[in-house]
MITOR-66342 format. One record per atom (N, C-alpha, C): residue in one letter; x, y, z. Coordinates in pm, 1 decimal, decimal comma. Layout:
N
+-------+----------+----------+----------+
: kolnu :        u :        v :        w :
+-------+----------+----------+----------+
:     A :        X :        Y :        Z :
...
+-------+----------+----------+----------+
***
This chain:
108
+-------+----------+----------+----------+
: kolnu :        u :        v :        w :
+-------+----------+----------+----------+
:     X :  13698,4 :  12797,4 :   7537,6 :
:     X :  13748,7 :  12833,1 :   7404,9 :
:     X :  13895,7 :  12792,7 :   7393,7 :
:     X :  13929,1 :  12746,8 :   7263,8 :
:     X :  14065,5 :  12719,7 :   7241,3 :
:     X :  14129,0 :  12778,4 :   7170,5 :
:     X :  14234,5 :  12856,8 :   7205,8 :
:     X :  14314,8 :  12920,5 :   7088,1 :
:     X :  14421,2 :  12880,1 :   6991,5 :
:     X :  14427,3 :  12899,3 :   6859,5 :
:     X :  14452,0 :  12840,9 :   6728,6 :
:     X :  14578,6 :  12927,8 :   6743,4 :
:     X :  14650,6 :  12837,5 :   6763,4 :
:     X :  14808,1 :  12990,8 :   6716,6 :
:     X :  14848,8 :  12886,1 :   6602,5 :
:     X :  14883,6 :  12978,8 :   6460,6 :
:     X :  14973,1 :  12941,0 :   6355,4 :
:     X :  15062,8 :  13027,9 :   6289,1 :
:     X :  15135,9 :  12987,7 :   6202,5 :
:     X :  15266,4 :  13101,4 :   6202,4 :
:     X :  15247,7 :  13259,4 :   6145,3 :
:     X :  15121,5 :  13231,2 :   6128,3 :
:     X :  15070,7 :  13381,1 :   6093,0 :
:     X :  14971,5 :  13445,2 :   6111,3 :
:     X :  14924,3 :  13371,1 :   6286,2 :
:     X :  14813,2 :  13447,1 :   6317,6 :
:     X :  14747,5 :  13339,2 :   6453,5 :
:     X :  14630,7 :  13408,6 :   6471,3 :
:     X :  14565,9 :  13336,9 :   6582,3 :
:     X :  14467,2 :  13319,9 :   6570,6 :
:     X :  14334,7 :  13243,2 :   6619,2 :
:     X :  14183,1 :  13238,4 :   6576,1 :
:     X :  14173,1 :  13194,2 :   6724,0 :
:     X :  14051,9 :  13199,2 :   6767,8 :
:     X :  13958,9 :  13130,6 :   6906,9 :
:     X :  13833,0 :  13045,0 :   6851,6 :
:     X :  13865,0 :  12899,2 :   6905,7 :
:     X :  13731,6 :  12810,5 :   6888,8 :
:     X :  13687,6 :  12736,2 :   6977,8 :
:     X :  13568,2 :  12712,7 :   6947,5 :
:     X :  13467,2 :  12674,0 :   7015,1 :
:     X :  13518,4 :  12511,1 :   7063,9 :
:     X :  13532,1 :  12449,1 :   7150,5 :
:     X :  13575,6 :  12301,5 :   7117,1 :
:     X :  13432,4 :  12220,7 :   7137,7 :
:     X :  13434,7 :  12143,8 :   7031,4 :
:     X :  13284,8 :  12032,5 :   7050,7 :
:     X :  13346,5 :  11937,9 :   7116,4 :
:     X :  13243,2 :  11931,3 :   7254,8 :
:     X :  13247,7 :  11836,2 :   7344,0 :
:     X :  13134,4 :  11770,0 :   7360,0 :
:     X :  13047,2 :  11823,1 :   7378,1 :
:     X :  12916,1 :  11718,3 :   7361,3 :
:     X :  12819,4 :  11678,0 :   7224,7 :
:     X :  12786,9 :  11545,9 :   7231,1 :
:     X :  12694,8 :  11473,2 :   7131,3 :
:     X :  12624,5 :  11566,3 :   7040,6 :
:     X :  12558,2 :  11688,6 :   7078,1 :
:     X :  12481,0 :  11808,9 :   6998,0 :
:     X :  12598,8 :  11879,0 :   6869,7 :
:     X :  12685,5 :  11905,6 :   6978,8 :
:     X :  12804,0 :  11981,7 :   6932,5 :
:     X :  12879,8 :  11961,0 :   6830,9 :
:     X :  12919,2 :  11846,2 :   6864,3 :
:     X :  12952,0 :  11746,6 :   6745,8 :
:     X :  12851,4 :  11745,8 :   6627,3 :
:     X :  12791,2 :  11714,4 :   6629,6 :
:     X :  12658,1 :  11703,8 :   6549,7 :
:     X :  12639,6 :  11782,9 :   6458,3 :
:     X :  12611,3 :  11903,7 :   6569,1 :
:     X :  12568,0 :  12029,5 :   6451,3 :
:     X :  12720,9 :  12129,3 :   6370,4 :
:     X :  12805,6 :  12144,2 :   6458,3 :
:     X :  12925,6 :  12217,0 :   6430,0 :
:     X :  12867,0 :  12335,5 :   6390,1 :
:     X :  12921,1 :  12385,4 :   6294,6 :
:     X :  12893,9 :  12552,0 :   6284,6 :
:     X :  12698,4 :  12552,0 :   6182,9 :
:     X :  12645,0 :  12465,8 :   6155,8 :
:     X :  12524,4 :  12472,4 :   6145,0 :
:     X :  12431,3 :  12586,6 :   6174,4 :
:     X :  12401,9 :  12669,8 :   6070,2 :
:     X :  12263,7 :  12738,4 :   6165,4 :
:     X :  12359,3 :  12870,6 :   6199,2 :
:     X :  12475,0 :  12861,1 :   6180,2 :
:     X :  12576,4 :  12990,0 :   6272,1 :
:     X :  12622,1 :  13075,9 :   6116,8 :
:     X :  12637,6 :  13185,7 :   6193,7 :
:     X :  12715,6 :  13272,6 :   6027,9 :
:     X :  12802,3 :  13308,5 :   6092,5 :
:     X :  12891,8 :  13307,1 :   6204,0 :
:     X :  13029,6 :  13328,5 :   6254,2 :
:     X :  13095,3 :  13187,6 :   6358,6 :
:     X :  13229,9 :  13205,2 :   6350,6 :
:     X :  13293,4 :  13149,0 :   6464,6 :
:     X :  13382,7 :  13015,6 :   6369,8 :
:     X :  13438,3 :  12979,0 :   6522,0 :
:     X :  13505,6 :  12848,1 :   6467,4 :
:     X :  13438,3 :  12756,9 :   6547,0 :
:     X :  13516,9 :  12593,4 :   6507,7 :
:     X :  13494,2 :  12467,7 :   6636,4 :
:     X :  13595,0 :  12399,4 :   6568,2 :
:     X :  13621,3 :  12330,6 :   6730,6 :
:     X :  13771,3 :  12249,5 :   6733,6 :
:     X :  13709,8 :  12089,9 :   6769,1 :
:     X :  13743,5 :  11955,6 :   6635,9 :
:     X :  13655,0 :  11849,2 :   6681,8 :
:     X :  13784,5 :  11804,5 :   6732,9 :
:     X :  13768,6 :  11683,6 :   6828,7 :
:     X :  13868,4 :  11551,4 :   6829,5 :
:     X :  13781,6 :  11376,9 :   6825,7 :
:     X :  13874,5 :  11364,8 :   6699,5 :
:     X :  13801,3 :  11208,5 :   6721,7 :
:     X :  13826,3 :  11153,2 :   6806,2 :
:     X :  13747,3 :  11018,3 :   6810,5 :
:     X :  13816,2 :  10920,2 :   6918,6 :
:     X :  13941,9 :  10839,9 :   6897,1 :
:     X :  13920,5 :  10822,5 :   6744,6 :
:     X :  14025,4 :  10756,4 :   6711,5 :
:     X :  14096,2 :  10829,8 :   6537,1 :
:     X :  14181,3 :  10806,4 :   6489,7 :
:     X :  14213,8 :  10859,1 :   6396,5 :
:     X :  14131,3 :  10782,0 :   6265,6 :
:     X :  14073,4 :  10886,5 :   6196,3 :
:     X :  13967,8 :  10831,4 :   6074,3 :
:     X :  13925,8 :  10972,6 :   5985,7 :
:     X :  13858,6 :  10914,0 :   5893,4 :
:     X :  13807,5 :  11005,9 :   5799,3 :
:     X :  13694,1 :  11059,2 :   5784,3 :
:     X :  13649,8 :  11133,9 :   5862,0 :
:     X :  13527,2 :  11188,8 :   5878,3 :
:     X :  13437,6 :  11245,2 :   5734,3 :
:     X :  13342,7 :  11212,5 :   5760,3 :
:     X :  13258,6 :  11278,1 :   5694,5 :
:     X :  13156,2 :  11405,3 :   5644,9 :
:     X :  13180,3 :  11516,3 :   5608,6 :
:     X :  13124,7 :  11646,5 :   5671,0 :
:     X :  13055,1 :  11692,5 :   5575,2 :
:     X :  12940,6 :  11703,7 :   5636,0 :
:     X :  12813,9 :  11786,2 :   5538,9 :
:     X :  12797,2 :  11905,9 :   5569,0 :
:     X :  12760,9 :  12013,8 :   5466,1 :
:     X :  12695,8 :  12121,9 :   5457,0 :
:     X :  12604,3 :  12159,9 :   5496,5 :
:     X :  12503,2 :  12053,7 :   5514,9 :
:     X :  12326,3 :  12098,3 :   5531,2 :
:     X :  12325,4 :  12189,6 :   5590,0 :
:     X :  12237,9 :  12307,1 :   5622,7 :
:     X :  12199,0 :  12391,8 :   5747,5 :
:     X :  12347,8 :  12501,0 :   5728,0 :
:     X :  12446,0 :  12478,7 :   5667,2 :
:     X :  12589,2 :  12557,6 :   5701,6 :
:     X :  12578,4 :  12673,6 :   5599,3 :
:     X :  12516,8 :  12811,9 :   5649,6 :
:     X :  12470,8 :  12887,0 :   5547,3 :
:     X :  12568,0 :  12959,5 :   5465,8 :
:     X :  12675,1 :  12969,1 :   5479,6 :
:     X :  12804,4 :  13049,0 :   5372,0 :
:     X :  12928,9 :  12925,8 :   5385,9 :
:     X :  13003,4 :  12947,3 :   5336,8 :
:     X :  13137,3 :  12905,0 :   5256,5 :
:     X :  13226,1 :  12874,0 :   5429,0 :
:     X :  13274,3 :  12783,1 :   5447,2 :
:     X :  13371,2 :  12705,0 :   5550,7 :
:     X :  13486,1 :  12669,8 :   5507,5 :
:     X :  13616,7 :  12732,6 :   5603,2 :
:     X :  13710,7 :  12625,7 :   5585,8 :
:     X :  13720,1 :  12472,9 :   5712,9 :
:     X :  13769,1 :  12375,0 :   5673,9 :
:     X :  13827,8 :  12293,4 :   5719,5 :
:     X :  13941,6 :  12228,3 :   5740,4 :
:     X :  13997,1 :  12221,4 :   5839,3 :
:     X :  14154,9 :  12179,7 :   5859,5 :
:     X :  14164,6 :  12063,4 :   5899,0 :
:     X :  14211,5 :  11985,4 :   5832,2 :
:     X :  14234,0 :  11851,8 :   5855,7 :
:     X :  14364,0 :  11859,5 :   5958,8 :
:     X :  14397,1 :  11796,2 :   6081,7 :
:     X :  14529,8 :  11784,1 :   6138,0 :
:     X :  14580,8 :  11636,8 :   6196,8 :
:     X :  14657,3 :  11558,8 :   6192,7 :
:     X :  14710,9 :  11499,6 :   6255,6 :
:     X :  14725,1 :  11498,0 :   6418,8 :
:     X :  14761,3 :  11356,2 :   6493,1 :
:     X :  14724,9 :  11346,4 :   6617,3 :
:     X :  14857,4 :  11458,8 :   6689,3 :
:     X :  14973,3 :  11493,9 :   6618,7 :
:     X :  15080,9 :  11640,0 :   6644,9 :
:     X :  15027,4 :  11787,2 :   6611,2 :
:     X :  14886,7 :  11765,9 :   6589,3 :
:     X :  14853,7 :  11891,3 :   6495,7 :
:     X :  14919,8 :  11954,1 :   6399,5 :
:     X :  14960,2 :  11879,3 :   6305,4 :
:     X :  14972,9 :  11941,7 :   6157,3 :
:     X :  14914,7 :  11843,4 :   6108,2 :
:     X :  14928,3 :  12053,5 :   6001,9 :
:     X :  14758,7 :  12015,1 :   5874,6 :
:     X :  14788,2 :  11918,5 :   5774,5 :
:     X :  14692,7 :  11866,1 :   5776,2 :
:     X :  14740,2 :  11761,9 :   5624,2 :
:     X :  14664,8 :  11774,0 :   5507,5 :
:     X :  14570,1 :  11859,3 :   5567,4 :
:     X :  14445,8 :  11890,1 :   5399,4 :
:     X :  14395,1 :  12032,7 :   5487,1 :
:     X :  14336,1 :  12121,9 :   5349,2 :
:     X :  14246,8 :  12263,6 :   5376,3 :
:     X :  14126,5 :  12206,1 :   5261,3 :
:     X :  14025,1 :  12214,3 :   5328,3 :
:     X :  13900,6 :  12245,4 :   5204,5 :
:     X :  13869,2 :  12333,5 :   5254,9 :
:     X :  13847,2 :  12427,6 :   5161,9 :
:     X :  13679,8 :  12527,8 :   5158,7 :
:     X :  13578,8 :  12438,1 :   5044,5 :
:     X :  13518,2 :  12479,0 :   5192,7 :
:     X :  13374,7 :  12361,9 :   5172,7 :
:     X :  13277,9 :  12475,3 :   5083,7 :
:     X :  13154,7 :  12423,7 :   5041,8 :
:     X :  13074,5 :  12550,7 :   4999,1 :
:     X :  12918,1 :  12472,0 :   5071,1 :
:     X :  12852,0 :  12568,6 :   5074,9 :
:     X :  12719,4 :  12538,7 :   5153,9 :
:     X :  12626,6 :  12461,1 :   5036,7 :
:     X :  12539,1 :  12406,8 :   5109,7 :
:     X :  12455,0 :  12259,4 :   5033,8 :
:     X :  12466,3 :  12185,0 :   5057,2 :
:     X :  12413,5 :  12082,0 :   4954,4 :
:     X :  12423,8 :  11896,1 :   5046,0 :
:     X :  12557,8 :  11869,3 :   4984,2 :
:     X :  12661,0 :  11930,2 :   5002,9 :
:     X :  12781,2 :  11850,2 :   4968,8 :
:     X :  12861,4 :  11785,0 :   5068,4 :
:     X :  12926,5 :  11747,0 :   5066,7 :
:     X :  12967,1 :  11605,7 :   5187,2 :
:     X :  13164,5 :  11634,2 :   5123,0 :
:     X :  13205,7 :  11643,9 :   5232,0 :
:     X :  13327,2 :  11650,2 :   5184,9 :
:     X :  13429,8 :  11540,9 :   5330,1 :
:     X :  13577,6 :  11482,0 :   5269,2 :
:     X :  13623,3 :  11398,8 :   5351,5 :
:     X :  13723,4 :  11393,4 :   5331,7 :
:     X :  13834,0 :  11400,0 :   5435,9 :
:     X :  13972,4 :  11422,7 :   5413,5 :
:     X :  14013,2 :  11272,6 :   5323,3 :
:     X :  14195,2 :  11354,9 :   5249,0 :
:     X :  14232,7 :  11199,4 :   5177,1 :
:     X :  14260,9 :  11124,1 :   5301,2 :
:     X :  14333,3 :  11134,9 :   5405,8 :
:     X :  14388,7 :  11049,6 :   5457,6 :
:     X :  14307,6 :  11082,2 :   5617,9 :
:     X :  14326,3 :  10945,6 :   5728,0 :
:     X :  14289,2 :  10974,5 :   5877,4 :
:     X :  14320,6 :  11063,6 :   5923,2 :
:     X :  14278,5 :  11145,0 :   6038,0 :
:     X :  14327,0 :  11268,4 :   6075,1 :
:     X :  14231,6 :  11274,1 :   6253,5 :
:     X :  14311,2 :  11313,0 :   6339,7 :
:     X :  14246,4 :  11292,3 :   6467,8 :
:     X :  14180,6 :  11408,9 :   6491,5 :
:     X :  14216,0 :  11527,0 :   6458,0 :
:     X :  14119,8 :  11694,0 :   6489,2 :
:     X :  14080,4 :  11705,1 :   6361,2 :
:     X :  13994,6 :  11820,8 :   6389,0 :
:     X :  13984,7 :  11901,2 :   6221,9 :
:     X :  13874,5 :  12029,6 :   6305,5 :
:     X :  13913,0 :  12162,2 :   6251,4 :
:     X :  13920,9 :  12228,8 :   6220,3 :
:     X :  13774,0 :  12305,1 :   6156,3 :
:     X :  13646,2 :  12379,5 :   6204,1 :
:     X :  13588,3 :  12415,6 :   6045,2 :
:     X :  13565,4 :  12572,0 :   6103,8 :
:     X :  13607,4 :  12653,4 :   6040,8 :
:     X :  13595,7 :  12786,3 :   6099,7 :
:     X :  13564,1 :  12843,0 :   5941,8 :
:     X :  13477,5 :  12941,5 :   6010,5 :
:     X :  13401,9 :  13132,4 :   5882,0 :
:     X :  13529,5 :  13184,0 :   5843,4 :
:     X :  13641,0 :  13153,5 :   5948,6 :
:     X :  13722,6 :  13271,0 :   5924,1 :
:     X :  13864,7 :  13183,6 :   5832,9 :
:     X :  13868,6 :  13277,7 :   5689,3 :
:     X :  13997,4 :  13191,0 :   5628,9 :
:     X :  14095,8 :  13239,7 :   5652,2 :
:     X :  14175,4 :  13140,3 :   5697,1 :
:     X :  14294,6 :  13190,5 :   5803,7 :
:     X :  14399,7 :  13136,4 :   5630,0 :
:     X :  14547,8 :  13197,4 :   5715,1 :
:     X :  14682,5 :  13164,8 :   5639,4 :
:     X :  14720,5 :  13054,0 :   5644,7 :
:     X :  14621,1 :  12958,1 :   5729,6 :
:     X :  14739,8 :  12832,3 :   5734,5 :
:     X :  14737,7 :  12759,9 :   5690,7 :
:     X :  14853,1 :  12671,0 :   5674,7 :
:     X :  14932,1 :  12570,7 :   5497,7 :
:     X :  14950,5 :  12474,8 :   5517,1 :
:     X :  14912,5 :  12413,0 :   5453,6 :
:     X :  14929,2 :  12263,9 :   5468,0 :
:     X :  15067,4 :  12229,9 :   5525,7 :
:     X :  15136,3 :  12149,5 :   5655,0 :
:     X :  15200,1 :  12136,7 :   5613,7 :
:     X :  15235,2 :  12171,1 :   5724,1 :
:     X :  15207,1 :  12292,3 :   5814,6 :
:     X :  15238,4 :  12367,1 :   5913,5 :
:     X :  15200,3 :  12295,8 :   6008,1 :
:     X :  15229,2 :  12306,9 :   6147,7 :
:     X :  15192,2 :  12244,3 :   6315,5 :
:     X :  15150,5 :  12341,6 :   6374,7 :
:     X :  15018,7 :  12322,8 :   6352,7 :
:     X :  14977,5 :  12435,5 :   6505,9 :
:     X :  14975,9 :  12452,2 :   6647,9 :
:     X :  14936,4 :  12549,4 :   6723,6 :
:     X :  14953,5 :  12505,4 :   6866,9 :
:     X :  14814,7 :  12515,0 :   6897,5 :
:     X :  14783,4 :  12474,4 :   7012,8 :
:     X :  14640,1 :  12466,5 :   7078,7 :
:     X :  14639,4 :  12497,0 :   7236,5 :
:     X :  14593,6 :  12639,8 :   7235,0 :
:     X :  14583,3 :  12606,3 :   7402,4 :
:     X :  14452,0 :  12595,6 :   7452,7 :
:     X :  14447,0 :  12558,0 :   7549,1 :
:     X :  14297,8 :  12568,0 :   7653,1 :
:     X :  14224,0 :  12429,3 :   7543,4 :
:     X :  14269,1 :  12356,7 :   7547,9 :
:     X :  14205,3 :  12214,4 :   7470,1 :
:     X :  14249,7 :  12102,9 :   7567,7 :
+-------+----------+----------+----------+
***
């Protein structure tokens, strides 16, 4: 697990490391977070299917700061940051943090 420290709080996530993980992300789950890393910096693509309530997503840079927040909503909607981004972020829990801010990451 990796812990999310930001300037107004803390969260614990899951980090996707394997092919499944990646895959499914919070799918199928009604709690928790997950911490992705691309391989390379790009704009991912993220669907809803299977994601039964309301998600945020944190877009971050390869320094970890955020550069976009969606709350996603469940369904076939497909959502994608404006710009490349090397992590991101999709956790149940809506945290305080702002665009804009650098988070820290430990145990990643």
């Amino acid at each position: 697990m990796a812990s999310i420290i930001y300037s107004k709080g803390k969260i614990e996530a899951k980090v996707a490391e394997s092919w499944k993980e990646k895959a499914m992300g919070l799918r199928l789950k009604q709690t928790g977070s997950m911490l992705f890393k691309l391989e390379e910096k790009n704009r991912p693509i993220i669907d809803m299917v299977l994601v039964p309530r309301k998600l945020q997503i944190i877009f971050l840079s390869e320094n970890m700061k955020v550069q976009q927040i969606i709350h996603a909503e469940p369904g076939l909607n497909t959502y994608k940051p404006e710009n490349k981004c090397k992590y991101f972020l999709e956790t149940f829990h809506f945290t305080e943090i702002e665009p804009g801010e650098v988070i820290r990451v430990k145990n990643f």
